[in-house]
N, C-alpha and C positions, 0 to 999 in steps of 0.2 A: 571885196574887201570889207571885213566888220566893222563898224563903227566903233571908236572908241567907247572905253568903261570911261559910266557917269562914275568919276570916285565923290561925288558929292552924296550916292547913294548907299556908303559904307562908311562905315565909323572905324574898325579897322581889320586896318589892311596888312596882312602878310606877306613879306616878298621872301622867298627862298632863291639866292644866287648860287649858281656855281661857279667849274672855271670858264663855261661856254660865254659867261656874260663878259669876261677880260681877252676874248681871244680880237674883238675889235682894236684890242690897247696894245697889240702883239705880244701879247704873253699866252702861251701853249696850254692845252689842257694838263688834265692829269693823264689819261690811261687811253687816251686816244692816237692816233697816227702822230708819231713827232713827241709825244706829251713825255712829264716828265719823270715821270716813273718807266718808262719804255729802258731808262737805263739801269745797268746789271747792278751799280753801284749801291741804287736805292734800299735792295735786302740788308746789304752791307751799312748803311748807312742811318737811314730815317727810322730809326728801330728805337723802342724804347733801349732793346738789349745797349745797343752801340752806344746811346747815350752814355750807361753805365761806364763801359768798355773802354771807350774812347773818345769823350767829346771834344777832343782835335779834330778827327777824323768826321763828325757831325758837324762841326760848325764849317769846315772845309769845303764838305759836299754842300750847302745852304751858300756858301758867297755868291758865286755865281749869279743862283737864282736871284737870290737879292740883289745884287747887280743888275740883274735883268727888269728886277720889278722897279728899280729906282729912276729906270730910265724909261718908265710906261708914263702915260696921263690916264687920265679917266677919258672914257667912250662916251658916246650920247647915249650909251645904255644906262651906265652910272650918270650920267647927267638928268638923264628925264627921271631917274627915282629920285633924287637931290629936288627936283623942281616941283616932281608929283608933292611930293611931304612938304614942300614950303607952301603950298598950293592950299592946302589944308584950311580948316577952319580948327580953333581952340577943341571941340569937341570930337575932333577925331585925331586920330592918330596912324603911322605906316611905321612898321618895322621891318627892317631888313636881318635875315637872318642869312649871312652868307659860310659857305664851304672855304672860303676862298682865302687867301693869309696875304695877299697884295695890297690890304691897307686903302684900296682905290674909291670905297665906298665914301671913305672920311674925306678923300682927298678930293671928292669929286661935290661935299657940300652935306651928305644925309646925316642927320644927327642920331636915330635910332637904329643903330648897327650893334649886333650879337655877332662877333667872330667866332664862331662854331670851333673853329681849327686852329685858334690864335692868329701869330701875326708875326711876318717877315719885320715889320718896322718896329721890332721891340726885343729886346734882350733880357733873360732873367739869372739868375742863379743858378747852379743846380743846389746848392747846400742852404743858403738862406733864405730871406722874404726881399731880396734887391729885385728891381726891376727897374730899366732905364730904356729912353727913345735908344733906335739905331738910325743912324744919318747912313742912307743905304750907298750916297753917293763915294763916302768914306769908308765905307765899311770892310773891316778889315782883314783880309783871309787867314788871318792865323786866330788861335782863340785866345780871348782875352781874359783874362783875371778878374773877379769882384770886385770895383774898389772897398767893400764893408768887409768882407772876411777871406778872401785872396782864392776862395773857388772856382771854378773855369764858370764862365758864361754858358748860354746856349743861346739858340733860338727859342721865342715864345710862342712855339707852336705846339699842335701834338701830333705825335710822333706815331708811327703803325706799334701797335700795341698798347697804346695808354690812354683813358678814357678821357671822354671830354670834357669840360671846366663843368662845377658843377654848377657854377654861378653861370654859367651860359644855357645848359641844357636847363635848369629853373626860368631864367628868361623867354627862352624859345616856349616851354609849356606856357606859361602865365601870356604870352602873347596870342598863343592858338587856342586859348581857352576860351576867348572872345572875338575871335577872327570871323569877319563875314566875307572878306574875299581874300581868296591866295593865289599866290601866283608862283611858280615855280618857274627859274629862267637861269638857260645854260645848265641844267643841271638831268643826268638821263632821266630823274622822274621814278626809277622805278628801284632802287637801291636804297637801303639807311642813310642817313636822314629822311630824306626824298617822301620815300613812299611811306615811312610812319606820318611828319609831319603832316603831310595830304590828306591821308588816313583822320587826323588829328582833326582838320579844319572841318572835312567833311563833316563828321560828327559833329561840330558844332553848329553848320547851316550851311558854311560858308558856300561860294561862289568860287569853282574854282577851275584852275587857269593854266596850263601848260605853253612856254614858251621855250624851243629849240629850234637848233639847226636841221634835227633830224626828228623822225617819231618813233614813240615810245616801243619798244619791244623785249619782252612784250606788253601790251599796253593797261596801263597801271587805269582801272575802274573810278579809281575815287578822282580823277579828273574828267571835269564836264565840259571842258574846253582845249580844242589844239589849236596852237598858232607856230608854224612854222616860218623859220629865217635865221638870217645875223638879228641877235640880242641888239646889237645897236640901229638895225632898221625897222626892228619890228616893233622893242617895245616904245619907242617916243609915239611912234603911229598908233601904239595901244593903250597909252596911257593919254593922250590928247595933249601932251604937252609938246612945244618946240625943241627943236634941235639946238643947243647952247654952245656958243663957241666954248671951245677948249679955255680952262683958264689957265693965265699967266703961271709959269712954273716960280 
């Protein structure tokens, strides 16, 4: 077993999450066995096209999910990053740059989170600049209207075909620009985001770190480290902090 990272010996720290890091919280991957795109609906549905077309039929396919994710907690995976970053001293800093649109990052304590993909727990416009929380527990299968200018709602995510916020991918660069350790977890490692950001750290010096269930295939160079397991056994072990009770919902 390796000894935990001294993070007293980085100033900052990059964490790239995927969906392997919520699959402790039982929420499913994406494109894995079981995961959520395995359904036929998703061509039909999570498309910018469909947006257009039909954002009934979008906000439709998303209840569910939402549903699903309202009734997760956060893992000891998101706990120990939550703990790593409070852990800290004034002069460093941990960003979390997640794949992930379950919201569990925030929910589980980390204050520097980039949702790459946006986010289930939020609702925008398609026609204006409204944006308002979604209460996942209410959340409501049919679509809803603006209240500022009477447009259908969406989900604040992005969608297969539409690029990503630009004020996220600025974040994500500005974070790896100075990054001396990264860690990618739950995430294959070897696909965009993934293997540019790695790419990215590398370049800059960083120290860098592959956590999954499985190994990389095939396997991405610009990481110097594998650590195999469940996201939530491996990294509290790898980050030296404790296992944190679940908190009160």
């Amino acid at each position: 077993m390796s000894p935990p990272v001294d993070l007293s010996a980085y100033r900052q720290i990059v964490v790239l999450t995927g969906a392997g890091i919520s699959v402790g919280s039982g929420l499913p991957t994406y494109r894995g066995k079981g995961g959520l795109w395995e359904s036929a609906s998703v061509d039909q549905f999570a498309t910018a096209a469909a947006m257009q077309a039909d954002p009934a039929g979008v906000w439709a396919f998303f209840a569910p999910i939402r549903k699903q994710i309202g009734a997760a907690s956060p893992n000891a995976a998101h706990r120990a990053l939550a703990l790593a970053e409070a852990s800290l001293t004034s002069e460093q800093r941990l960003v979390v740059l997640t794949q992930n649109v379950d919201g569990l990052h925030l929910v589980a304590g980390s204050r520097n989170v980039v949702e790459l993909h946006g986010t289930l727990r939020r609702s925008r416009c398609t026609s204006c600049d409204h944006v308002q929380p979604e209460d996942l527990a209410t959340s409501r299968a049919s679509c809803p209207a603006c209240p500022g200018c009477g447009a259908a709602l969406r989900p604040d995510v992005v969608l297969f075909d539409e690029p990503l916020s630009v004020d996220a991918e600025w974040e994500a660069k500005k974070a790896l620009r100075a990054c001396d350790l990264f860690l990618a977890v739950g995430t294959s490692g070897t696909v965009s985001p993934a293997s540019n950001f790695v790419r990215s750290a590398e370049y800059a010096g960083a120290r860098t770190i592959f956590v999954n269930l499985e190994p990389m295939s095939p396997v991405n160079p610009a990481f110097q480290e594998t650590h195999l397991g469940p996201a939530e056994v491996v990294l509290p072990r790898l980050l030296g902090v404790p296992t944190a009770p679940r908190p009160r919902r």
